[in-house]
N, C-alpha and C positions, 0 to 999 in steps of 0.2 A: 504493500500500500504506500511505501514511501516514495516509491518512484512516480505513480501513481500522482498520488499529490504534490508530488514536486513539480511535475511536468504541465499538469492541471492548472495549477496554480501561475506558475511561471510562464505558460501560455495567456491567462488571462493580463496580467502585467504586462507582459511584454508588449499585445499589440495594441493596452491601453495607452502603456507608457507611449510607445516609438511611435504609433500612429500619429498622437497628439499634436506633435509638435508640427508647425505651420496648419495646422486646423483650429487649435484651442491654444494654444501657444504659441505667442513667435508669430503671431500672421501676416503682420507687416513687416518682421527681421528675420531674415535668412539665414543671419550667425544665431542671432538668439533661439531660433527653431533648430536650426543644429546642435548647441547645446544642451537644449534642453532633450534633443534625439539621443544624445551620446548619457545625461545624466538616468535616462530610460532606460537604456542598455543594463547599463552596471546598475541603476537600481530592479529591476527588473529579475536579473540576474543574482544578485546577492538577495534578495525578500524567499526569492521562490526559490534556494537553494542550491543553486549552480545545475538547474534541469537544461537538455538538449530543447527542446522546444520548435525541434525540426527533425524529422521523418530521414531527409539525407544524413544528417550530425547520429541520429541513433543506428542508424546502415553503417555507416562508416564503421563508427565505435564497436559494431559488432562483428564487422571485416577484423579488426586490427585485435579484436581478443578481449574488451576493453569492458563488452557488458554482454552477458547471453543471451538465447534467443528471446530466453522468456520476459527479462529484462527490455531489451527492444521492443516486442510486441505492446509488452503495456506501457511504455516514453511514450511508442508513435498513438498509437490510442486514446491516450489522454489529452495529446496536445490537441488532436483531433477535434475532441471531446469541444476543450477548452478552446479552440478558435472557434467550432460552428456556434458556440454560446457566446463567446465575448462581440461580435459585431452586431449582432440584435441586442445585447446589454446596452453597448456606448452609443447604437442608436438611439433608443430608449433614452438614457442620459443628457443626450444632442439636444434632443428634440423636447426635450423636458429643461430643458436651462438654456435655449433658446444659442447652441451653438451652431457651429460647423457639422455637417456630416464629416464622418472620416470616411476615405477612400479604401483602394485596396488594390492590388494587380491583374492586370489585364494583360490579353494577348490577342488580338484580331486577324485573323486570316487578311490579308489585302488583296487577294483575287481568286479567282478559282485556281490557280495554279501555285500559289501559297500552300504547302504542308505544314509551316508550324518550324520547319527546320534553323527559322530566324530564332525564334525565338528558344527552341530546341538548344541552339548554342549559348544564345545569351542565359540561359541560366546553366548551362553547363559549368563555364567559363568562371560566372558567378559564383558559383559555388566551391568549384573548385579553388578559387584563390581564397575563400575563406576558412573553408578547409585549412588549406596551407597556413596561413595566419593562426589558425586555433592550436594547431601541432607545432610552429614556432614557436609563439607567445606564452602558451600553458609548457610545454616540455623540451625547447630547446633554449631557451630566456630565462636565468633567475635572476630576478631582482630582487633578490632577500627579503626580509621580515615586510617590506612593502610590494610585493611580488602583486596578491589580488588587486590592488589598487590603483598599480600601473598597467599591468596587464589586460585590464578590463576596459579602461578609456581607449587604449589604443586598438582593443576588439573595436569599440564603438568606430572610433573616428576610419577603420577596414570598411565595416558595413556601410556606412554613411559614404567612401570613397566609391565601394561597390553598386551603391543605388546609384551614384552621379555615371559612372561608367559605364553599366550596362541597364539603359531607360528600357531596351524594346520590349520585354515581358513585364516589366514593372519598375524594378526586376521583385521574384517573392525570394530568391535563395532561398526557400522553403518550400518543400511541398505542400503542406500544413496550411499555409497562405494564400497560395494560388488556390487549391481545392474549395475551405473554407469561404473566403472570399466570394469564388465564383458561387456556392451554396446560396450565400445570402443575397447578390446581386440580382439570383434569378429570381430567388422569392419575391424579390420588391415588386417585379413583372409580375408576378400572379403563375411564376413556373415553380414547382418545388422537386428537391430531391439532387442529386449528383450531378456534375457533367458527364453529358452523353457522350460527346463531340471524342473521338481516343485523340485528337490533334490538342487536347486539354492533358490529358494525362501523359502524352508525349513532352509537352512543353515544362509542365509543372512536376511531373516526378521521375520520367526516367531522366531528362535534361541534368537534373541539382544531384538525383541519386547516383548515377554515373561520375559525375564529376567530381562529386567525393567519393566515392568510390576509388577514382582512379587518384586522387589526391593521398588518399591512405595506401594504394598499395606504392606509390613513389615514395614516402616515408618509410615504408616499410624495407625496401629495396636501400633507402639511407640507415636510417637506424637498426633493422635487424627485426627480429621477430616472425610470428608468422599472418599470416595474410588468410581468411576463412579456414584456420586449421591447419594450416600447408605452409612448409618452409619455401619461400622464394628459391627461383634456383641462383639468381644473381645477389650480392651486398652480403652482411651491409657494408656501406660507406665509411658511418663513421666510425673512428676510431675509441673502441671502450677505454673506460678509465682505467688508469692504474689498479691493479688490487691491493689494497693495503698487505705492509710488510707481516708476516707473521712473526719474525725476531721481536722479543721485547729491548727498547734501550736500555741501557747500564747508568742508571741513576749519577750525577754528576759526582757521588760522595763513595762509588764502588771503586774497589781496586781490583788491580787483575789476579785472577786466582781465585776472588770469592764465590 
């Protein structure tokens, strides 16, 4: 259950927090809405526990050994849970305190001969580099006893880089968000239930799942370990630490022979 409610929880935070900003914060200031995007992140993150709060981030994690299947099934479930509820809440709230609606991610076909492939990459790409950034900042970066509190803004200010970079799907770097999102978009129509369209689930889960995917097993190929069970056949890269000596030293006050 702990996972459960981390991920639960930490899903509702999150797209209250980070959606907010330039909606109910910051509407007229672009640095102030980013700040206050980046203060969302790490609070977000630290309330609700240090949950995945992405469907690709708990794939990964379960690629690289990191949480089991049963673990993963119920991250990706809850955050689930927790984004189809949080967009009917903060509308609800919107529209009750007389603000901004919050938005969400989109992807539109532009023609008939549009598959989705645009957009397919842009969250690929997306995700993949934050991927990379999670595996640096959490396990290649220590910044001692202040480690979470540097490491956390600078997740932000990734994300916030990553949404300026790749616009064309949104971007969600989430499947969680793209899915959820489109849920609620079509209720507003008077349509309900899932996307039908597979050029939605092309775009929003195998695009971000793939791409971290492929960002964990390139970690893996650096740092070592195994990859869904299975030793790589190439790495790793980098070089293990020393093993501490097993000799004990000879106390400055020993002489020889004792």
């Amino acid at each position: 259950m702990g996972a459960w409610k981390h991920e639960f929880i930490g899903t509702l935070l999150m797209i209250g927090l980070t959606f907010s900003p330039g909606k109910w914060i910051g509407v007229d200031s672009q640095n102030i809405a980013w700040l206050c995007h980046a203060i969302g992140v790490v609070s977000a993150d630290f309330i609700g526990g240090g949950p995945h709060v992405n469907p690709a981030v708990s794939v990964t994690m379960y690629a690289l050994g990191k949480c089991d299947y049963t673990e993963m099934y119920v991250r990706i479930c809850a955050s689930m849970v927790g984004g189809l509820l949080a967009f009917p809440i903060f509308l609800t709230l919107s529209q009750t305190l007389g603000w901004n609606d919050l938005g969400g991610p989109e992807y539109h076909l532009h023609d008939d001969e549009d598959d989705g492939t645009a957009g397919f990459l842009n969250e690929f790409f997306a995700t993949f580099l934050l991927l990379v950034a999670i595996f640096v900042l959490n396990w290649e970066l220590n910044f001692g006893k202040y480690h979470y509190w540097i490491k956390q803004p600078l997740t932000a200010v990734v994300i916030r880089f990553l949404i300026e970079v790749f616009p064309a799907s949104g971007p969600a770097i989430n499947p969680m968000l793209g899915t959820a999102w489109a849920v609620f978009a079509a209720a507003g129509s008077g349509k309900f239930g899932f996307p039908e369209s597979t050029e939605h689930y092309y775009v929003y889960w195998f695009g971000p799942i793939l791409g971290g995917l492929l960002a964990g097993f390139g970690y893996t190929i650096y740092a070592g370990g195994e990859f869904f069970g299975f030793k790589v056949p190439i790495g790793p890269i980098k070089e293990e630490a020393p093993a501490p000596s097993a000799t004990p030293k000879k106390s400055k006050g020993s002489k020889k022979g004792d």
